[in-house]
MARLO-86767 format. One record per residue (C-alpha): x, y, z; residue in three letters; chain. Coordinates in pm, 1 decimal, m for minus. Each point is the difference from the previous one (the first is absolute). Layout:
R         u         v         w  code  unit
R         X         Y         Z   ALA     A
...
//
This chain:
R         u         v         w  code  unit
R   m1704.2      m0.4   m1906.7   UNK     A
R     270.3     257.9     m38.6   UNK     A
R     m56.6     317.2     188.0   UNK     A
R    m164.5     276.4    m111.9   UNK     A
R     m88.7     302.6     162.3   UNK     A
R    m235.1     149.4    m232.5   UNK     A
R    m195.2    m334.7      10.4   UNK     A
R     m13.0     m65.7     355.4   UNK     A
R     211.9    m302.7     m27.0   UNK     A
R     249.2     m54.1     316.4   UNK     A
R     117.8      89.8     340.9   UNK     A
R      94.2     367.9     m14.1   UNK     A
R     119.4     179.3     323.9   UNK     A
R    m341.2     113.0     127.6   UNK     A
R    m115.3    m333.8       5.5   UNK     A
R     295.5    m172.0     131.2   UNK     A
R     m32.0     259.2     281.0   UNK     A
R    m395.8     m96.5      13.6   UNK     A
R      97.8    m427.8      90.7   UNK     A
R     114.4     112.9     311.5   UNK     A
R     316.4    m222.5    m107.8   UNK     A
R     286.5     153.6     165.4   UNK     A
R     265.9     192.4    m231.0   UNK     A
R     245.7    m215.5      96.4   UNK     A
R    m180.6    m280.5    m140.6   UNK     A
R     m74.1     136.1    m344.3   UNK     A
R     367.1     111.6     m17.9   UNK     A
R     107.3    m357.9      68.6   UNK     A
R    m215.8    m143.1    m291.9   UNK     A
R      80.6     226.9    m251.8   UNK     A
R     384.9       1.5      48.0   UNK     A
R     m46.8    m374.1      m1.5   UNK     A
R    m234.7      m4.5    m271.5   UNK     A
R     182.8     276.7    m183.9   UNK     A
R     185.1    m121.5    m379.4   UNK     A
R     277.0     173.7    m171.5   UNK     A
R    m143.4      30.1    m324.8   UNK     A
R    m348.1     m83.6     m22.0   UNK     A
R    m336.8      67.3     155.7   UNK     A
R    m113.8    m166.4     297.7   UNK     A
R    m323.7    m171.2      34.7   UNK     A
R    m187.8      39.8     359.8   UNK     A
R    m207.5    m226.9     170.2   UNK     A
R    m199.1       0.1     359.6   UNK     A
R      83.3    m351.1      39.2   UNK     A
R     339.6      17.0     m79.7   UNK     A
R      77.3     315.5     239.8   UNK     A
R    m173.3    m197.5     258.7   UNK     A
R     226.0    m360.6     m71.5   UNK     A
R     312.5     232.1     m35.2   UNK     A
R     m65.0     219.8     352.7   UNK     A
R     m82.6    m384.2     168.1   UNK     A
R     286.6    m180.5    m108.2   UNK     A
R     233.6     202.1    m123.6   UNK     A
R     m21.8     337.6     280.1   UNK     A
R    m121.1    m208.1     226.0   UNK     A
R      77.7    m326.8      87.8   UNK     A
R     376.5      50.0    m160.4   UNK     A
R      87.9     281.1     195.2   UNK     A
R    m234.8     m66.6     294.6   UNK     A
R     216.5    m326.9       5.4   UNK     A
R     312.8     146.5     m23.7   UNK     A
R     m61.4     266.1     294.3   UNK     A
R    m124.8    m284.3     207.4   UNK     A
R     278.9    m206.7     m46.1   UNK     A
R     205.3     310.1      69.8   UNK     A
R    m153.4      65.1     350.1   UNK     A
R      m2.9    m383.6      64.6   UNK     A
R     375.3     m14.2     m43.6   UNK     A
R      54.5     311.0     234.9   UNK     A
R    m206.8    m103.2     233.2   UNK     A
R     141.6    m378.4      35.5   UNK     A
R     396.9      85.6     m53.0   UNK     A
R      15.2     339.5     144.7   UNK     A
R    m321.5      38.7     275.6   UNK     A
R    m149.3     216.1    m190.1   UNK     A
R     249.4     238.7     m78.4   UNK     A
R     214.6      97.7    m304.8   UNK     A
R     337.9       9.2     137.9   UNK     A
R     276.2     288.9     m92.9   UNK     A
R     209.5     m93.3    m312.9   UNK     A
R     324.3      34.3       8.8   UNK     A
R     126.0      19.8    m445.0   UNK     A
R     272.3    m221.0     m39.8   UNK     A
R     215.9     109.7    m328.7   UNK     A
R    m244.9    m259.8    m226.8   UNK     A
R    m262.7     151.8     128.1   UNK     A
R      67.4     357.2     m99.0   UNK     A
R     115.0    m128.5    m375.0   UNK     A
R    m387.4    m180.3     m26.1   UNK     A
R    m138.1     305.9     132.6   UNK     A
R     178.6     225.2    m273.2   UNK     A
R     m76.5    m257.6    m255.4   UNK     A
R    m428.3      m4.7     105.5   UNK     A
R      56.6     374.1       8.3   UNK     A
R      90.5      11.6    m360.1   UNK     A
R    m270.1    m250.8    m126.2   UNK     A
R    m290.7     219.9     167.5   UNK     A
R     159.1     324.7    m102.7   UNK     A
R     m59.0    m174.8    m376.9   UNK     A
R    m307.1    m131.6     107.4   UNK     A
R    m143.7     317.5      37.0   UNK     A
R     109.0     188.5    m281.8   UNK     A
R    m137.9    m307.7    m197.9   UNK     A
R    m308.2      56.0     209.7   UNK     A
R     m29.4     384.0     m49.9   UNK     A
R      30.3     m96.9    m372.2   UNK     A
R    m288.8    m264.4      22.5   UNK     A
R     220.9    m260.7    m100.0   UNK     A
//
């Protein structure tokens, strides 16, 4: 049902604190979970499937792919870069894309 303090319906801070579910977590669900314009409707089950596949096993995968590809091109190591010119224009551009990401995030958006 929709939350409601004053009923006792929901997850409020106290008890997310209570799970023992690290912050981290519950911050991951709830920007993921999170709509622009309407309410959003929690469940256990789905903050468990979401923290399994989505938390874990995408970016566990993608950090072990990571660390596989260091390890069996470069021994282990991430080599210095050296920025050629095309480099420095992609880094400007992914600069300007997170600097709107996060005014879109700071707006909830």
């Amino acid at each position: 049902g929709k939350f409601s303090k004053s009923r006792g319906v929901g997850v409020f801070g106290d008890m997310a604190k209570d799970t023992g579910i690290p912050a981290d977590i519950w911050r991951f669900y709830l920007l993921y979970l999170r709509p622009e314009g309407q309410d959003s409707a929690f469940s256990w089950s789905d903050l468990l499937l979401k923290n399994n596949s989505e938390l874990l096993n995408n970016l566990g995968n993608f950090i072990n792919r990571a660390g596989m590809f260091v390890c069996k091109f470069f021994g282990g190591t991430v080599p210095d870069m050296v920025l050629t010119p095309d480099d420095k224009r992609l880094l400007a551009r992914v600069t300007l894309e997170l600097r709107q990401y996060h005014q879109l995030l700071e707006k909830v958006r």
